[in-house]
N, C-alpha and C positions, 0 to 999 in steps of 0.2 A: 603483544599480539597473541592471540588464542592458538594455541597446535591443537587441531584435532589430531589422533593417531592416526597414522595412515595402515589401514588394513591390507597386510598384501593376501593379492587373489591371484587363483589360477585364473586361467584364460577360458570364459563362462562362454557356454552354447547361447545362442540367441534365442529368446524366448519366440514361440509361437505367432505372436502378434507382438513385436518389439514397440510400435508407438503407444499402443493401448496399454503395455505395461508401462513403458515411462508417464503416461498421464497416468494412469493409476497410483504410483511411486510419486510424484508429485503433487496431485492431488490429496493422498496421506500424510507425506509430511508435511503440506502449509496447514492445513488443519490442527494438524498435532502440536505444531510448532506453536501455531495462535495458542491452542489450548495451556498448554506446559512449557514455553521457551524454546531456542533452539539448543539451549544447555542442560533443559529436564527431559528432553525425549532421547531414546535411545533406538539403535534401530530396528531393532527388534520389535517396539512399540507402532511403526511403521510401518516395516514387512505385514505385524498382524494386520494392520488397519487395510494396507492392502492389498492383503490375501496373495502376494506372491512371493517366488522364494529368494532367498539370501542372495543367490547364483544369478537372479535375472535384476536383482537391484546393481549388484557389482558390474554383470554387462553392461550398463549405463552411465554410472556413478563409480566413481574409485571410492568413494571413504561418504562420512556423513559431509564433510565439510562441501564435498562439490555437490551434494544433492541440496544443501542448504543455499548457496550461491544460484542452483537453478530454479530455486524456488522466487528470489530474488528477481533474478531475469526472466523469468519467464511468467511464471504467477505474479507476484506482486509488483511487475510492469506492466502484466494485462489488467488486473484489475483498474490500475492510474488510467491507463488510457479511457478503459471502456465509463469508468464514472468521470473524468475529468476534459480528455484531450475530446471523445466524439462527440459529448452534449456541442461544448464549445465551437468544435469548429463549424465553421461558417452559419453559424447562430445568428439569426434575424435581429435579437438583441441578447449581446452577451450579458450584459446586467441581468435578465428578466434566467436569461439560463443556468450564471449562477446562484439566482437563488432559489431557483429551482430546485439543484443539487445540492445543497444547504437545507434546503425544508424537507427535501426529501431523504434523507438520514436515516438510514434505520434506525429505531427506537424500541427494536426488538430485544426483551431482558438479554440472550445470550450476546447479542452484539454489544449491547451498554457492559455487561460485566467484563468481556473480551476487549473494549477500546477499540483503536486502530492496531493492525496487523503491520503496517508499515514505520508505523510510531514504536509496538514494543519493540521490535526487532531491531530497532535504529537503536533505541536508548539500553538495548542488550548485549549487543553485538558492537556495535563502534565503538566502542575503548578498547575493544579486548580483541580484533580481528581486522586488517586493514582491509582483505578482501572482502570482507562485510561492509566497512564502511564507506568502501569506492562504489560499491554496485549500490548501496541504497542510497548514495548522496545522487546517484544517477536518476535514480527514482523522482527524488523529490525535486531536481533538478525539470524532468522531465512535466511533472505537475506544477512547478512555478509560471516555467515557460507559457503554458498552457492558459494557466490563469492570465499571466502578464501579457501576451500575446493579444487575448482578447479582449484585454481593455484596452490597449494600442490600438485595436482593430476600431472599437465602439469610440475611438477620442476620432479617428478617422471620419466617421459616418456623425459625428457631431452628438453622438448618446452618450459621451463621456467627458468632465470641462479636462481643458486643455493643461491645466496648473495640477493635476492629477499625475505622481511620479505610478508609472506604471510596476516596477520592479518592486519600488518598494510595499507600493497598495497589495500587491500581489504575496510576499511574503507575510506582510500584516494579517493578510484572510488565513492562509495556511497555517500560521503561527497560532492565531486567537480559532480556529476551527480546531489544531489538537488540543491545544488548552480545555475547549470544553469537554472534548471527548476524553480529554485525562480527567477532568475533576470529576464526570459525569460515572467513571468507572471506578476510581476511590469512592464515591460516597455509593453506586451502585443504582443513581435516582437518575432516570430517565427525563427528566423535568428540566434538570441543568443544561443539559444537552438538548433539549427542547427550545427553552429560552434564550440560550446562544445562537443558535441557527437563526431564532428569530431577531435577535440583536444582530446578526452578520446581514439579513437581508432587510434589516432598516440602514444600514449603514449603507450599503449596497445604492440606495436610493439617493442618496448624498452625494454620491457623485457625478451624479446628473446633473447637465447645464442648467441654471437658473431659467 
């Protein structure tokens, strides 16, 4: 497991607008973190991005490790939800919705060069930090569900065949969805990632009743 040091602090005044600096503070470091790792940023690197001081991050956050955990819970579970859990739920057709979110992928250069934010972090942090690697398996836990859910839902309403194992269909998208998004950010070609999305939502189509 990873020790971050734990920095002792005095007992910091509260900033001015205490939420507006914690999102500030959190919105810096998942950025930075996407950019450079949660092992190459430092927090200093942070503080500058944003713009507040040392004393109103420690009011918040004891050390880098618990601002990196709230990035975890709080950012990269908002994100899952807002592209994953809202399309889906109660979606008219959950097939037609994720393919939706599959076509619709960004395919902007810095997000192909960047990947998934939830995938480096996983494949950075879980060997080397157990508290990393419980809150992001939560993650993708919470995004499986999601996905598996509403195939369960679409085999109910007869838009999905019955011989269709939901859990595992459901791991298979998520699984073959970072794949592309890893291969698409090694090679840096947008195209990879393009024609995966669209091999997920011909698959997608296959498991509609006869």
């Amino acid at each position: 497991m990873l020790t971050v040091p734990r920095t002792r602090r005095s007992k910091a005044s509260a900033p001015r607008d205490p939420e507006r600096t914690r999102k500030r503070l959190l919105s810096a470091a998942s950025q930075e973190v996407y950019k450079s790792g949660f092992q190459g940023t430092d927090l200093e690197t942070i503080l500058d991005a944003a713009g507040v001081t040392k004393g109103a991050l420690y009011y918040h956050f004891e050390n880098k490790e618990a601002l990196g955990y709230a990035v975890v819970d709080e950012v990269l579970t908002g994100i899952t939800r807002e592209k994953w859990l809202e399309p889906l739920r109660g979606a008219a057709d959950p097939l037609a919705a994720l393919k939706g979110i599959f076509l619709g992928t960004s395919l902007r250069p810095e997000h192909v060069a960047g990947g998934c934010p939830l995938n480096n972090l996983a494949q950075e942090m879980s060997p080397l930090d157990e508290g990393f690697r419980k809150r992001l398996a939560k993650v993708f836990a919470l995004w499986h569900g999601a996905i598996a859910g509403a195939l369960r839902d679409a085999q109910k309403r007869g838009l999905v065949r019955r011989d269709v194992n939901a859990d595992e269909t459901a791991t298979f998208l998520m699984a073959a969805y970072e794949g592309y998004i890893s291969l698409s950010k090694n090679s840096q070609d947008a195209s990879l990632l393009r024609q995966g999305n669209k091999a997920l939502a011909q698959y997608l189509e296959t498991l509609r009743p006869a």
